[in-house]
N, C-alpha and C positions, 0 to 999 in steps of 0.2 A: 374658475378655481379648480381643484384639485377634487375630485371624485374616489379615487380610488388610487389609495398610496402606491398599492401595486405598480399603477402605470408609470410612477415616478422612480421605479427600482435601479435601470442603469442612472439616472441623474443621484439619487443617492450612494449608490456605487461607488463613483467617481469622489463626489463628497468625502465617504470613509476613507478611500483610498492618498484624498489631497491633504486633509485632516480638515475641511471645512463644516462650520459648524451649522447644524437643524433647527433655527429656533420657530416650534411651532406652538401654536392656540389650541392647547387641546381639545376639543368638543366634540362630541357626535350630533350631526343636528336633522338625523331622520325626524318627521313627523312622527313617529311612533315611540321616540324616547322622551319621557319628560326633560322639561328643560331644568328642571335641578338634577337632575341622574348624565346631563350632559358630559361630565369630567369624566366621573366612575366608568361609564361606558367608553368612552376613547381611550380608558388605559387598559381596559380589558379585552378589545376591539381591536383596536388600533395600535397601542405602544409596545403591549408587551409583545407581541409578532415582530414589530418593526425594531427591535432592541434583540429579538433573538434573530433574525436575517440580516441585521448589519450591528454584529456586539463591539466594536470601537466607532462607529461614528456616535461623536459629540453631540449629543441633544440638548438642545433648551428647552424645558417645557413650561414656557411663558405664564406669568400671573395665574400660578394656581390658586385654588378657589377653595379646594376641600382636604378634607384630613387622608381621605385615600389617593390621593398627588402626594401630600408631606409624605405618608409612608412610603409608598412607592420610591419615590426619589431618596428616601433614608436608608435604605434596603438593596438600591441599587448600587452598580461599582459608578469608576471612577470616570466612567463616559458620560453619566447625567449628572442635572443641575436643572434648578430651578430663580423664575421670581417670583419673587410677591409682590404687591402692590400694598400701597398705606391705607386706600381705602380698605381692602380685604383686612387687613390686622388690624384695624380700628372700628368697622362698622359689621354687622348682618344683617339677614334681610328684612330686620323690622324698620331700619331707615328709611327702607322706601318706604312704607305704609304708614309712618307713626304720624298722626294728626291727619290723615290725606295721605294720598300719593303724591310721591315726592321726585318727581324725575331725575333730580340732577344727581340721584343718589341710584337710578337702573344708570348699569353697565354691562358687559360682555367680556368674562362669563360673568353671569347676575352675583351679589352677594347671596351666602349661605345663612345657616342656621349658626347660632352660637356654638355647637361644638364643633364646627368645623374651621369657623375664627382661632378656635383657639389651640385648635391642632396651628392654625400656621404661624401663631403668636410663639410658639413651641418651637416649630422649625425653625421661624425669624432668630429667634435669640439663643439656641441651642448654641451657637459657635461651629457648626458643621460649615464646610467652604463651600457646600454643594448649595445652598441658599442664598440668593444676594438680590442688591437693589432691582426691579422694573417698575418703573412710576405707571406704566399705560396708562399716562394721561394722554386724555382725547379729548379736545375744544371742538365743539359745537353750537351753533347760533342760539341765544335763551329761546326763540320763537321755535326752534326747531327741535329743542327740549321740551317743553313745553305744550305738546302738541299732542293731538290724537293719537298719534305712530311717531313717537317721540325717539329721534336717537338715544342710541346704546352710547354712554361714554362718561366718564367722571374726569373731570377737569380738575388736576392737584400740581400744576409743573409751577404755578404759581408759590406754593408752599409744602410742595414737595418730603423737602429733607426735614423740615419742620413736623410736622405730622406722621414720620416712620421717627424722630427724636422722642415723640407723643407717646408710639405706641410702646415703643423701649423701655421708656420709664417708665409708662405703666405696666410692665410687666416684670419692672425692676435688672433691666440687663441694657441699661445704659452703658456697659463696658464693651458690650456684644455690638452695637452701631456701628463702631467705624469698620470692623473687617465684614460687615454684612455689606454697607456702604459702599466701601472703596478698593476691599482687601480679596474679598473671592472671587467677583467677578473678571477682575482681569487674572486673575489664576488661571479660572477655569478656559478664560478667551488665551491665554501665552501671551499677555499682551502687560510692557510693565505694567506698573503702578502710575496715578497719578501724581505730582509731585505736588502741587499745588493743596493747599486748605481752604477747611474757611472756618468760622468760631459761630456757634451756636452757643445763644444761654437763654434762659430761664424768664421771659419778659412776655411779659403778655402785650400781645397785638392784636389787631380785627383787620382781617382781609376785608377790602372794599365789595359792595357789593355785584359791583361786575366791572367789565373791562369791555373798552371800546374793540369791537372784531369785523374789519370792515366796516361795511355800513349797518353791522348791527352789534348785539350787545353777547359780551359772554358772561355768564354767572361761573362762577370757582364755586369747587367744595369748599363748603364751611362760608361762604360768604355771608357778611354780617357778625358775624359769629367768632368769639374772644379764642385762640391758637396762646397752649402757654411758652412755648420755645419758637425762638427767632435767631435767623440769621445775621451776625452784627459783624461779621467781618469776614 
């Protein structure tokens, strides 16, 4: 992997100059930084240097996690963009711990504290085009979840668009889904639109509790567990 952005400077070069896009995971992941201060520190470290040495290359800065990503990226021009993910604007980090530790609810970057949910609940449905869909969902085996050194990963491609439908209407900006959806991202990529729909309503369903993967088993976010929007067309 990549140690030090620096050495990557002609390949991002070339990037700015083709108009090809950055999409990075922001984290700092010295030993010496806590792993919740992971984001904060890669944009003070890392992004804003690499935003003033190359100010038109396109940055993604993948499934932020905290309220100083939504600022940042609100703040900035018209070169960045960010995503969120459904678990991030639906859960914080007392999912993982509530009744037990909960694995299938650690991910990479971990969930936060409530005010920083709700800083991206904020960005989500702001209506800014600099915010759009990334599911980072990650399937990994239940045994391999569930485990002493448990993978990092939340599995939602299953019910996805259902669960950021979730988090909309709870925050009452049901109108703000479809251009977070389907309308900024390819803005920000030059890339049309998609032509195609699909119809979501209002139906309660229960995701099964896992799915055959290989010869072993995957657990989904939320499995067992009542989802009140579904996709019906």
């Amino acid at each position: 992997g990549v140690t030090d952005l620096r050495k990557t400077y002609k390949t991002l070069e070339a990037m700015q100059k083709a108009g090809l896009l950055l999409l990075v995971h922001g984290e700092v992941t010295s030993s010496d930084i806590d792993l919740f201060d992971r984001e904060a520190v890669f944009i003070d470290q890392q992004l804003i240097p690499l935003r003033r040495d190359f100010p038109e290359l396109k940055i993604v800065f993948e499934h932020i996690t905290t309220k100083e990503a939504a600022q940042y990226v609100q703040q900035a021009d018209r070169f960045t963009a960010a995503t969120i993910t459904a678990h991030h604007l639906l859960y914080n980090r007392n999912a993982i711990f509530t009744g037990g530790v909960r694995p299938h609810y650690y991910c990479l970057p971990v969930l936060k504290r409530e005010t920083h949910r709700l800083a991206l609940v904020e960005a989500a449905t702001s209506g800014s085009d600099r915010f759009f869909l990334g599911t980072d969902s990650a399937p990994h085996p239940a045994h391999l979840k569930e485990h002493a050194s448990g993978c990092a990963g939340c599995y939602t491609a299953h019910a996805a668009i259902e669960m950021y439908a979730e988090a909309f209407d709870n925050a009452g900006a049901l109108d703000k889904l479809e251009g977070f959806a389907s309308f900024h991202g390819p803005a920000f990529y030059d890339l049309p639109r998609n032509e195609g729909t699909i119809t979501l309503r209002r139906e309660s369903w229960t995701p099964p509790d896992s799915f055959a993967f290989g010869e072993a088993q995957l657990k989904p976010l939320r499995s067992g567990e009542a989802l009140p929007w579904r996709v019906v067309a």
